[in-house]
PATOR-113568 format. One record per residue (C-alpha): residue in one letter; x, y, z. Coordinates in steps of 0.02 Angstrom, whole numbers, plus 50000, padded with zeros to 5 digits. Layout:
AXYZ;...
//
This chain:
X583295379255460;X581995370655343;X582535355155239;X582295366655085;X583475380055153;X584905365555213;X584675358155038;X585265376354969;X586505379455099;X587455362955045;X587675368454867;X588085382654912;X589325377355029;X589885363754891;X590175378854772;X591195389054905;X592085372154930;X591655370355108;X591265351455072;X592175337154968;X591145326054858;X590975311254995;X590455323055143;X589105332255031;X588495315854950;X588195308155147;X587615326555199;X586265327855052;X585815312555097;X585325314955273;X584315327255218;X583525324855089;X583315305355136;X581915298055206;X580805313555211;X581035319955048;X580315338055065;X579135338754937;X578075352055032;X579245364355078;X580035361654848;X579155370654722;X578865356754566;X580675361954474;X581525362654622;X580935345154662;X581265335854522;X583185344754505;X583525339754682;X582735320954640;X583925322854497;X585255327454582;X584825314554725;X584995299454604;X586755303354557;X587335306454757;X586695290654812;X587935282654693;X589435287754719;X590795275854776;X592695283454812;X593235266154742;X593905263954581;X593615244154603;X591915249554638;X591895259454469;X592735246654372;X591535231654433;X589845240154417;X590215254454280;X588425257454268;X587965257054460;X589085266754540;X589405286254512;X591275293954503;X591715310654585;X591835320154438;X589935313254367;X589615319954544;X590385335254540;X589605339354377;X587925334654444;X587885345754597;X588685362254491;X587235358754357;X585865358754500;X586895373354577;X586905384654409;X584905377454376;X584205381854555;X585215396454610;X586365403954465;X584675406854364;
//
């Protein structure tokens, strides 16, 4: 399975909810992370999964975390919403 087609399968799987936020945020990571696939991602697909990319590595399950560094760290629901919007951008369309 290309990088391209994992990338799909996990929002996929997200919408389906196969994953939870944390074990999609460390999944996309691993794959997306440190060979970003620009080769195998057409330019829009690239720059919603870069989007998309900057939000996941962000997210802390810790409301301390939250509270401390409001504008550092991402919640689960500014997750959530991030990986539905790529999902209804690169696959719903």
């Amino acid at each position: 399975m290309t990088k391209k087609q994992q990338l799909y399968y996990l929002l996929e799987a997200f919408n389906r909810r196969e994953y939870d936020v944390a074990t999609f945020c460390k999944t996309f990571e691993e794959v997306f992370y440190p060979d970003i696939p620009s080769d195998e991602l057409t330019a829009d697909e690239l720059a919603q999964f870069e989007a998309l990319a900057e939000i996941v590595v962000r997210f802390s399950p810790f409301d301390e975390d939250i509270k401390a560094y409001p504008k550092v760290y991402r919640t689960k629901v500014e997750v959530e919403s991030a990986i539905k919007a790529a999902f209804t951008k690169l696959i719903k369309s």
